[in-house]
Every structure is written in C-alpha cells, then in structure tokens.
C-alpha positions as CSV (number, residue, x, y, z in Angstrom):
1,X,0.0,0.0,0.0
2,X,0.8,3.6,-0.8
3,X,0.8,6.2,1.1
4,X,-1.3,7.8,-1.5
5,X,-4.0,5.8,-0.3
6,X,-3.5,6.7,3.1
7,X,-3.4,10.5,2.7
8,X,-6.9,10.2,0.3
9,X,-8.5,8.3,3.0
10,X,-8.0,10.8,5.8
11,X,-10.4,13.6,3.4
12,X,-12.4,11.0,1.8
13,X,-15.6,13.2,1.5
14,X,-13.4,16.5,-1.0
15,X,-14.7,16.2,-4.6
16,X,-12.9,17.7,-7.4
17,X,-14.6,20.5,-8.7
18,X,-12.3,21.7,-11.5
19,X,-13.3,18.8,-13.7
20,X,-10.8,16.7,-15.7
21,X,-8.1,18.5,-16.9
22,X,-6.0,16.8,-19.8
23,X,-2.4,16.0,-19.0
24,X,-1.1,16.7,-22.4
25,X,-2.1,20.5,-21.9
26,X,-0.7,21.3,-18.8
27,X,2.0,23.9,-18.3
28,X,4.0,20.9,-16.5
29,X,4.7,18.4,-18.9
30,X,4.5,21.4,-21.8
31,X,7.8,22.5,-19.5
32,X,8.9,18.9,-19.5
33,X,9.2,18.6,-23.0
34,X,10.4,22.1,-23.7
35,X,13.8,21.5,-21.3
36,X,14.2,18.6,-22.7
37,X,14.3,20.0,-26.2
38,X,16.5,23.2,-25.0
39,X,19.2,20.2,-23.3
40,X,19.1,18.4,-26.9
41,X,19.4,21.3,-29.0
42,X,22.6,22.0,-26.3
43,X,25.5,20.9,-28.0
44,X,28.3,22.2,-26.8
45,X,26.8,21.6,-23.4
46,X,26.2,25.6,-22.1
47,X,23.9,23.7,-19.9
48,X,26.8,22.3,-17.7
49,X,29.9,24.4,-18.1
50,X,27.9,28.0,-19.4
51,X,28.6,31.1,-17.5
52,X,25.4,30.7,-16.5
53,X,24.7,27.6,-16.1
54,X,24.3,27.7,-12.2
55,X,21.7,30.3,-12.7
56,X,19.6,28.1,-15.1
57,X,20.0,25.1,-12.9
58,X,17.6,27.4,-9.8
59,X,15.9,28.6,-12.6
60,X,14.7,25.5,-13.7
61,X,14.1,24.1,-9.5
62,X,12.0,27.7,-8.9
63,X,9.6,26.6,-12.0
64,X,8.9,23.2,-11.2
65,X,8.6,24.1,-7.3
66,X,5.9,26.9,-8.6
67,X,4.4,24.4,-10.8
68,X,4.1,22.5,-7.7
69,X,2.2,24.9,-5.9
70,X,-0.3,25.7,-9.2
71,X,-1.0,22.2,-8.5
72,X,-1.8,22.0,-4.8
73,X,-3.7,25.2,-5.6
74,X,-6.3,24.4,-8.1
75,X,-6.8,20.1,-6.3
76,X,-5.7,21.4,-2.9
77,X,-4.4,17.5,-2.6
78,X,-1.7,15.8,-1.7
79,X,-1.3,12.1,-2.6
80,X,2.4,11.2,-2.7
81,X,4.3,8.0,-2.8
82,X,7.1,6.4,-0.6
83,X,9.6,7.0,-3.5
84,X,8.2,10.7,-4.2
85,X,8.9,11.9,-0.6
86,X,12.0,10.4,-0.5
87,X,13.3,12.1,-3.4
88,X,11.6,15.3,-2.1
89,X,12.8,14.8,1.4
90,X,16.7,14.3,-0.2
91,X,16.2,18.1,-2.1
92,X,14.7,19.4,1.2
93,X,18.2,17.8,3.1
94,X,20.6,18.9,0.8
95,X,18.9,22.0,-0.2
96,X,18.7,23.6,3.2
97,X,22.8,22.3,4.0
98,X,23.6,24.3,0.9
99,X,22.0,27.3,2.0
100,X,23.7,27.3,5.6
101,X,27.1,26.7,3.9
102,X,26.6,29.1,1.6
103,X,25.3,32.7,3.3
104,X,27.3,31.5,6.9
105,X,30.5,29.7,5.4
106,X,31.0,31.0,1.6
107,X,31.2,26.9,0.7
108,X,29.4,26.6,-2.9
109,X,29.7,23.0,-3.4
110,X,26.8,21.1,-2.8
111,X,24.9,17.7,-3.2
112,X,22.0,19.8,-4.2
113,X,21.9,19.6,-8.5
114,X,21.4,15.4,-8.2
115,X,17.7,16.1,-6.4
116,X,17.1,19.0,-8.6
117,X,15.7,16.9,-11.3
118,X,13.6,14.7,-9.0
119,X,11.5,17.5,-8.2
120,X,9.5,17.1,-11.6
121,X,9.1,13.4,-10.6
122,X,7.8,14.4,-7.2
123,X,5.2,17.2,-8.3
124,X,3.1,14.3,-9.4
125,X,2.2,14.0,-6.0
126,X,-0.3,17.2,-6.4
127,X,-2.1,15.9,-9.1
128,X,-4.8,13.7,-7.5
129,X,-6.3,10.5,-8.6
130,X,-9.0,11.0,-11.3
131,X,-8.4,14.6,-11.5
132,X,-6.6,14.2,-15.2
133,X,-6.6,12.4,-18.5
134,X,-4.1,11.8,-20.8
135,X,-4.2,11.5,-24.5
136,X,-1.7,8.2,-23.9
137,X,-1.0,7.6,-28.1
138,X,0.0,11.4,-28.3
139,X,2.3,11.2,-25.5
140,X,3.9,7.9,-26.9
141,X,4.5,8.9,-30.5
142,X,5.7,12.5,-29.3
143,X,8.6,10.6,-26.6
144,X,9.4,8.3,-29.7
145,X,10.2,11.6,-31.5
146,X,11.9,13.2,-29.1
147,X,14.3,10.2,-28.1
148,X,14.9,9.9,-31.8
149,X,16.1,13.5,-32.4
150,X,17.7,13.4,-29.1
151,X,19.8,10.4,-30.2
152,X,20.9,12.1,-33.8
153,X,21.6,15.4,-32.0
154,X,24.3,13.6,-29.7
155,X,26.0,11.9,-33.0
156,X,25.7,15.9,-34.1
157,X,27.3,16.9,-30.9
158,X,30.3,14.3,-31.3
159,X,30.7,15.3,-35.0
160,X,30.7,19.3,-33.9
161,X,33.5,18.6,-30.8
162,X,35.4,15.8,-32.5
163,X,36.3,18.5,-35.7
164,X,36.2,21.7,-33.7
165,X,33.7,23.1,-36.1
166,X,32.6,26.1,-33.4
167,X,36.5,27.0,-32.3
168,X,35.4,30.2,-31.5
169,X,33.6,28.7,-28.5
170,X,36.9,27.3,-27.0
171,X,38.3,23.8,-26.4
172,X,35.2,20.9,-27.5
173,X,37.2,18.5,-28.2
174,X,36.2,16.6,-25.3
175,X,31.9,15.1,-25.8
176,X,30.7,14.4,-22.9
177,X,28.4,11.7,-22.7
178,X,25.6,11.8,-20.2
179,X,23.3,12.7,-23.4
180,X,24.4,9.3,-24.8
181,X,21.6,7.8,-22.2
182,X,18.6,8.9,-24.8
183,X,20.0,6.6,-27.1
184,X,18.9,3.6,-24.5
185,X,15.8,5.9,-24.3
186,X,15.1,5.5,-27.9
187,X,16.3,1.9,-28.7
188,X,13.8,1.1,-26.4
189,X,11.0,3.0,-26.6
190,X,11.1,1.4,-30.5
191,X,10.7,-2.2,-29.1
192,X,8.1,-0.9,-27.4
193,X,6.1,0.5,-29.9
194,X,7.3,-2.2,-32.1
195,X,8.8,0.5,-34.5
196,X,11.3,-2.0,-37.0
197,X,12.1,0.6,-39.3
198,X,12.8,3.5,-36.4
199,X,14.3,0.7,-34.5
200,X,17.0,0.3,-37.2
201,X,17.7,3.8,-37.7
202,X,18.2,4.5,-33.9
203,X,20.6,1.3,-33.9
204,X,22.3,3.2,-37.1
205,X,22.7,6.2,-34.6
206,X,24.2,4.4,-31.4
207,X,26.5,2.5,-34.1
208,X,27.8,6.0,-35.1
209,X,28.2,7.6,-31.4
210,X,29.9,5.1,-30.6
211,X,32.4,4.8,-33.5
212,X,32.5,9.0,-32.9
213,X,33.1,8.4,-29.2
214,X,33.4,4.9,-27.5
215,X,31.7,4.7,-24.0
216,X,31.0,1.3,-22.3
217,X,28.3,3.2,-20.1
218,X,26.5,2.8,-23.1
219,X,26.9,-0.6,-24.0
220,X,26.5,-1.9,-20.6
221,X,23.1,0.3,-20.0
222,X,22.1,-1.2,-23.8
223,X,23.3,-4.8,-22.3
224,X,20.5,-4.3,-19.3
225,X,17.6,-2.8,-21.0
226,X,17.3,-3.9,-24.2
227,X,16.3,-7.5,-22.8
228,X,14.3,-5.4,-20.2
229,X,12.5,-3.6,-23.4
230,X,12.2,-7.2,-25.0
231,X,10.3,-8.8,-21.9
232,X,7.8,-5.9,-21.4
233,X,7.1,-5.8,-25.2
234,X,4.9,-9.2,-24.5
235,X,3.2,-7.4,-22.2
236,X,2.0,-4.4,-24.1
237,X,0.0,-6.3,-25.9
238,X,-1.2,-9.2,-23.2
239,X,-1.0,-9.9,-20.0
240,X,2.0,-12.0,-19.1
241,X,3.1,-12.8,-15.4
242,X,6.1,-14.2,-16.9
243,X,7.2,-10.7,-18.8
244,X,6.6,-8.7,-15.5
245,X,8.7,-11.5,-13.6
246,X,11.7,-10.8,-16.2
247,X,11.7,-7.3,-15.9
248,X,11.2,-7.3,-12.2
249,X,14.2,-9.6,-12.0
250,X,16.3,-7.2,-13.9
251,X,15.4,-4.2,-12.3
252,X,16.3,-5.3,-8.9
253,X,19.2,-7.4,-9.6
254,X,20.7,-3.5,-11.1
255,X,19.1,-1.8,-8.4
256,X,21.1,-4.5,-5.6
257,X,24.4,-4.1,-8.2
258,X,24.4,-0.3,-8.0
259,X,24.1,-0.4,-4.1
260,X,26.7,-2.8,-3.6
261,X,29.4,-2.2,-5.4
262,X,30.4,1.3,-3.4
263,X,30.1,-0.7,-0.3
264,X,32.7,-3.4,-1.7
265,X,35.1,-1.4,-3.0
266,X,34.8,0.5,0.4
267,X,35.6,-2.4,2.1
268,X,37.4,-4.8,-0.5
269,X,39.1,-2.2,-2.8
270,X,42.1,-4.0,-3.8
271,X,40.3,-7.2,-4.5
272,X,37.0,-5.5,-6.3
273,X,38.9,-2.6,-8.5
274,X,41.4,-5.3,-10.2
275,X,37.5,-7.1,-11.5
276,X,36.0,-3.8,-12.3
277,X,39.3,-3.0,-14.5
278,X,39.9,-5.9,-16.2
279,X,35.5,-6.0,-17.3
280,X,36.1,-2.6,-18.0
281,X,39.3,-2.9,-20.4
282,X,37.6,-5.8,-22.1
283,X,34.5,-4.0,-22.7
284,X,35.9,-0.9,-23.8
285,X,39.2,-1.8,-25.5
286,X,38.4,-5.6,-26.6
287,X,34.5,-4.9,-28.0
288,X,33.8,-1.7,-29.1
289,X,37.5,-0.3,-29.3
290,X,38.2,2.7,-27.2
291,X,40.6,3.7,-24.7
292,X,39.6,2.6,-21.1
293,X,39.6,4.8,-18.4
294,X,39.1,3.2,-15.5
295,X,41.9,3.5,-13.7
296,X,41.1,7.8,-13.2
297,X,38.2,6.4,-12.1
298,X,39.2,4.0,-9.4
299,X,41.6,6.9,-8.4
300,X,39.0,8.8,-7.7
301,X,36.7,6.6,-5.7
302,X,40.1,5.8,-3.6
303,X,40.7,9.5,-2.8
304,X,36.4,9.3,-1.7
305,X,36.7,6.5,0.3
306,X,39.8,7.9,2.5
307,X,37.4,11.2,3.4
308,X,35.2,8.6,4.3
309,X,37.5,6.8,6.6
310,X,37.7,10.2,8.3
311,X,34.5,10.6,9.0
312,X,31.2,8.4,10.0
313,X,30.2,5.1,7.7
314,X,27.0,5.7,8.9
315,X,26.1,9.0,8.1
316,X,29.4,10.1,6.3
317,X,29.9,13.7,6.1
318,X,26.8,14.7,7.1
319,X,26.4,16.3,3.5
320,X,29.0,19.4,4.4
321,X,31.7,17.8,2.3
322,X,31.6,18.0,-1.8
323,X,31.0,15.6,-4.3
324,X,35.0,16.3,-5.6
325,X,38.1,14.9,-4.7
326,X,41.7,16.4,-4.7
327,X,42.6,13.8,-7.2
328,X,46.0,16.5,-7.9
329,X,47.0,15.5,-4.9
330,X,47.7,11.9,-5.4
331,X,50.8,10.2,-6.1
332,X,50.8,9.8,-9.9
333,X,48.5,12.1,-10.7
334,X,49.9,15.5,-10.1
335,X,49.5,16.2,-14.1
336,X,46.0,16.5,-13.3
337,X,46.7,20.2,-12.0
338,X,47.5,21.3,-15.8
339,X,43.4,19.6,-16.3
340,X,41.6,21.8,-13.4
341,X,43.7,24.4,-11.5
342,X,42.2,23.3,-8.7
343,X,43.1,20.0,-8.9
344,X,39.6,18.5,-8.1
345,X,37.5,15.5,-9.6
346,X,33.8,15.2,-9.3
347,X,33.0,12.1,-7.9
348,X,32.6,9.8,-11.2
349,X,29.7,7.9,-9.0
350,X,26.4,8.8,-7.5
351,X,25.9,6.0,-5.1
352,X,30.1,6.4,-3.7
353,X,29.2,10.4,-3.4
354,X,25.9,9.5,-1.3
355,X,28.0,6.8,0.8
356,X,30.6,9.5,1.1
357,X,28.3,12.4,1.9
358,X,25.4,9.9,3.7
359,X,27.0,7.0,4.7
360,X,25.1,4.0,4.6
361,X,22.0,5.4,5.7
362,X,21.9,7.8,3.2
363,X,23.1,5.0,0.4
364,X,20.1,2.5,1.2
365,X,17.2,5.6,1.9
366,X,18.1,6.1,-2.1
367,X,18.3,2.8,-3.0
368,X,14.5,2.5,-1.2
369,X,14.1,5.1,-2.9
370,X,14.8,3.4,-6.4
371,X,12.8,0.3,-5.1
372,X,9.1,1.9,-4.2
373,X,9.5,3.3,-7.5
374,X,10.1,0.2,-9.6
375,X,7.6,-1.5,-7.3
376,X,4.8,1.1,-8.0
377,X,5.7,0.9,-11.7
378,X,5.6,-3.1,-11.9
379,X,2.3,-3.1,-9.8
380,X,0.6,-1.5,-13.1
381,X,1.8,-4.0,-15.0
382,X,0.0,-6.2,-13.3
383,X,-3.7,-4.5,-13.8
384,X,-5.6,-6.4,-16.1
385,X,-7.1,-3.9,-17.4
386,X,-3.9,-2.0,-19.0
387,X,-2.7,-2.6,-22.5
388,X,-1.3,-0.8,-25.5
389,X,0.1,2.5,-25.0
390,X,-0.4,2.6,-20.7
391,X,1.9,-0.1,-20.8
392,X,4.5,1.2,-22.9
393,X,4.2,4.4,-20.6
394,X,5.2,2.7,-17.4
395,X,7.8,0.4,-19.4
396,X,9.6,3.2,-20.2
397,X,9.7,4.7,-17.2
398,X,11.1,1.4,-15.3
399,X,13.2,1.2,-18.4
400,X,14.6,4.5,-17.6
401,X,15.0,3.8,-13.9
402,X,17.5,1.1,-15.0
403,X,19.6,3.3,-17.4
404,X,20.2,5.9,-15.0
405,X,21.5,3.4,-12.3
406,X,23.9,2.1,-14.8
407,X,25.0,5.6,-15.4
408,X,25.0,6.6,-12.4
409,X,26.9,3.7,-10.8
410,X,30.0,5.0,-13.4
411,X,29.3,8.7,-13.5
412,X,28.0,11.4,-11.1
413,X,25.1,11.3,-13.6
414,X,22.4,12.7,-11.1
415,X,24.1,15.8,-10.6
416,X,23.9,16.6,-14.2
417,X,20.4,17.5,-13.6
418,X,19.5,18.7,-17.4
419,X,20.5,15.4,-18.7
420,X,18.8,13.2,-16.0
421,X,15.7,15.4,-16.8
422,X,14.4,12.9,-19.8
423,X,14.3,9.9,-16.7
424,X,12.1,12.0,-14.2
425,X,10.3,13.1,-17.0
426,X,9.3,9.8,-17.9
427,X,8.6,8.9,-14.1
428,X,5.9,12.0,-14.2
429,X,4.2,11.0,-16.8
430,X,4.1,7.2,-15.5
431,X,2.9,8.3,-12.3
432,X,0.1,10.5,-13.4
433,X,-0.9,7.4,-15.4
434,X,-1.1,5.7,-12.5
435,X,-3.8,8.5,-11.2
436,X,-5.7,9.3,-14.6
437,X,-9.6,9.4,-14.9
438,X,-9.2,6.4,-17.5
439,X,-13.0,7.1,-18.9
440,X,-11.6,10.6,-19.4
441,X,-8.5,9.3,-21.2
442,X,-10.4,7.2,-22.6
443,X,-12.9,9.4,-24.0
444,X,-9.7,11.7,-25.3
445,X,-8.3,8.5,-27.5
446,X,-11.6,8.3,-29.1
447,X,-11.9,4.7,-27.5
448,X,-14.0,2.9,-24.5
449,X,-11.2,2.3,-21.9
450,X,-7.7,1.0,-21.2
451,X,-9.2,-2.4,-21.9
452,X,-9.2,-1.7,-25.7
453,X,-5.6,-1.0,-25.8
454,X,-4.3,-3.3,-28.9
455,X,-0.6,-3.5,-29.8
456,X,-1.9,-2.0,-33.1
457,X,-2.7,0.8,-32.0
458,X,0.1,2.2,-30.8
C-alpha cells in the first residue's frame, strides 16, 4: 500500500470540482518537453559548463517548485508516494545544507543539483487520482520523436566537438556523454512500440556515437535494458506474469548491483577494483575499441573512500563535504593540475558520493528510494485492465529507472540534472498514469477504456 492511499482516505468526502483536466495541456509536462528539447538542442553543453549555467539550474528548480504549488492550488491535494517523498525529502536535506554553507560559510559545493531533477518526478504527487486524462497515443509517438532526435543530435554533438567546427567557442574537443543515455531511451521505446524501421535507424545512430566516441556506459546500459525492453514488449499487448517477472528480476538485480558495489570497494578495494578494470578494459578496449579509463576512475573513488574513513560510515559527512576529490594530490596524478587548476574531480559515481556524503543510511534511503518506485511501476503491470500504450508508458519509465542506475553507478550522472531530466520526465508522466480518470482518457483516444488498448494501435 501507498501512502497515497493513506493521505486520500483521511479527506475521503473532497470532490474535485475543477473537472478533468487533460495531462497533455498542462503547463508541466508542456515544461517537461520544452527542457528537454533546450538540453538536446545544447551541444556544446552551455547547460553544464555556461557562465550561467548555475543560474539556469535554480531557474529551472524555482519553476517546477511553482508548478508545484499551481498544482496544490487548483486540487488542494496531496497524494504522494514512498519514493516521491524520499526524493523530495533528499532536495529538502541537501537544499537547506547548501543554503547554511553558503550565506554563513561562503562553501558553494553542494549535493543539491542530483535532487534537482527529481522534483518534476515528485510534483506528481499534487495531481490527484481522477483529477486528469491523458491523450496516452500522443504522448507515446511524441517521446518516440523526441528520443529519436535526441539520439541524432548527440552523434551531431560528437561530429561538432570531434572537428572543432565552433572553435570560437573554445576547447570541445572533449563530448561528454551523459546525453548518450537517450540513445537507450530510444532503442527502447522502438521495441516498445514495435517500430522496425525506427528501431533500425536509432541502432544506425548508437552505431555512429559510438564509432564517434566509444563509452562502455552505453553498451552496458544497452546490455541491461534492451532484454528489459524485450520482456515488457509481450506485455504491451497481453497480460503476461512471466514478462513482468523478467523485468522485475532485472530491475532489482541493477538496483542490488548499484548499491553494492560502493560498499565493496569500500571495504574490499584492492580485490574488487582489479574485476572492475579488467571487465572494463575488455568491454571498452576488446569490443567496441576505445581507450579505457578506469583507472582515473578508481583513483578517484580511492581518494572518496579515505574522506570517508575520516568521517562516520553511517552518516558520512553529514552532507558538508563535496562531491569532488583532490585527485591533484595523489601520487601519480599530479598532471592532473594542468586539467583543473584546482586540482579536483567530481566524484565519477552517485551511489560512492551518497556513501561519502550519507553513509550508509543515506546509500540505502536512495536505493529504497529506487525500489518503491520500480515496485509502483511493476504493480501497473500487473492490472488487467492495461494494455497498448499505458503499458509502454510505465515500461519506459522502469526502463529509464535502470539506465540511470547504470549511469550513475560509473558517472556522477544525477548531478547533471538537465541530462537526468528525460528519466524524471518519464517517471511524471508514468505516475500521473497511475492516477488518470481512464473514462476521461479514454474518451480523449476516441476509444472505451484501457481495456481496448491493442498493440496495433500504438
């Protein structure tokens, strides 16, 4: 049980009298998809390194937080989930230990930008059960669009960096590739839908960005989720216990990976990291022929794991460290100084910068996190009555789940909150599935209810 059923219960007796509203014109997801074009159309990544890139980032956390309160002012409801307050509760944390080190001790580093993007996942909390429809075929051909272009623009942004063809906007030689994550997006989505001829053209893409710019991340996210993608396709168009039982299987066993892995290199590092690097090299070097670069990696989780050792492996830090390391300062590595004059490196890990900045508390309140949110997914898979596109819309979102544990188990991927936008997008729009008037959305297809969902239709 929910705790949206528990909070609904206590006011059972308020009626909504704003009528159905229609998700697919609502200033929130209209926002959703707007960023998510502006990030795409970002290629030589403003977003992240622009002069004003901090700026953006509370920007973009002041709108969703006001679209938040639009919400809870036209229902005046609050139904939220164990995952959404969670998720809410780690922006509240880490928001309000930025703002004291800020104004009282001039620190600007801060856990804050991973929970930034969460925020659009946990607004679905004020939109109430049966107070929206959704137009689900729209919504499903327009995320197949976007994941598309999304994909061709990162092959665009590889091409534009790898020949310098904007030198006048400084050193790009370097593409980053957290926007290589919408190519799992897209590869998937067409499975789904059971798109051959997009499916083709998307593989065409990945091919390409990863001739243009070899990243394992990639392949091992594609490695997890395409089978994922495969399972749920049987159950878009039927109901199949088995198919749910995969992808449940596959989501946890990641979910369980990505938790225990910073715990065992914390613990076991010299008998773990020699694994990790020799998977690694193989992967990268053996099968898709880049250059691995594991080793700054492991560097940098060593570096981590000593602040650790200074501090609690309960609660770690207490969140007043960062999520960098003085990887300069390491034996070996002093040529990193001529990289970053300060000498730093982010944290290339989510789940080792929450055991740092956390400790274990922290590390498994994320992971539950994670969990209630797969679980609430996986429990409309198991409705009867869902088919067709509904189906696909929660797919995608567990599918998404998976691909940013992968990436964020290698990179500090949640902190790049304009990239781990398209994930939390996908959650929103799952979870207000979850609450739609299905007679409304019904009525909005043209069709008599989720029931009548075919495969063909989508």
């Amino acid at each position: 049980m929910t705790l949206s059923t528990t909070v609904e219960t206590l006011r059972p007796r308020i009626v909504i009298h704003s009528g159905i509203a229609l998700f697919n014109n609502l200033g929130i997801y209209h926002f959703c998809i707007a960023f998510f074009v502006i990030d795409t159309l970002d290629v030589i990544d403003y977003l992240d390194f622009g002069a004003s890139s901090n700026v953006i980032k509370y920007i973009y956390a002041g709108i969703v937080i006001g679209l938040m309160m639009v919400s809870f002012l036209r229902w005046r409801l609050a139904s939220p989930t164990i995952g959404q307050i969670i998720f809410l509760g780690f922006f509240i944390l880490t928001g309000v230990v930025f703002a004291i080190n800020f104004f009282f001790y001039d620190i600007r580093e801060s856990y804050i930008s991973a929970f930034i993007a969460p925020l659009i996942f946990s607004a679905a909390m004020f939109i109430p059960k049966n107070a929206v429809a959704l137009d689900t075929s729209r919504i499903t051909r327009t995320l197949t669009a976007l994941f598309t272009i999304g994909a061709v623009f990162y092959v665009i942004e590889a091409i534009v960096k790898a020949r310098n063809l904007v030198p006048s906007l400084g050193d790009l030689d370097e593409v980053q590739i957290h926007k290589s994550l919408i190519c799992v997006l897209a590869i998937c989505l067409c499975i789904l839908t059971r798109r051959p001829v997009l499916l083709l053209f998307n593989l065409a893409v990945v091919v390409m960005a990863l001739a243009l710019r070899p990243v394992s991340t990639l392949v091992l996210a594609l490695i997890c989720c395409v089978p994922l993608a495969i399972a749920l396709r049987i159950r878009v168009s039927r109901l199949s216990s088995i198919a749910v039982l995969i992808g449940q299987s596959v989501a946890v066993i990641v979910l369980l990976v990505a938790l225990s892995v910073p715990v065992l290199l914390y613990f076991y590092f010299d008998d773990v990291a020699p694994i990790i690097t020799s998977w690694e090299s193989f992967l990268k070097g053996d099968v898709i022929g880049g250059q691995s670069n594991v080793a700054f990696r492991l560097a940098i989780l060593k570096i981590a794991f000593l602040s650790l050792e200074q501090n609690s492996f309960w609660y770690g830090s207490a969140l007043t460290g960062g999520n960098t390391v003085p990887l300069a300062l390491l034996p070996g590595w002093e040529w990193w100084w001529t990289i970053k004059q300060n000498g730093s490196a982010a944290i290339h890990s989510d789940f080792v910068a929450m055991l740092v900045l956390t400790g274990i508390v922290g590390l498994i309140t994320l992971g539950v996190g994670f969990f209630f949110t797969l679980r609430d997914r996986f429990r409309e898979l198991a409705r009867r009555a869902l088919l067709g596109n509904w189906i696909v819309l929660h797919s995608i979102a567990i599918i998404g789940i998976v691909a940013l544990l992968v990436y964020s188990s290698d990179l500090p991927y949640m902190s790049y909150y304009n990239h781990a936008h398209s994930v939390w997008m996908l959650l929103l729009i799952s979870e207000v599935a979850r609450k739609a008037n299905t007679a409304g959305s019904a009525k909005s297809e043209g069709r008599s209810g989720p029931r009548h969902f075919p495969s063909a239709s989508i």
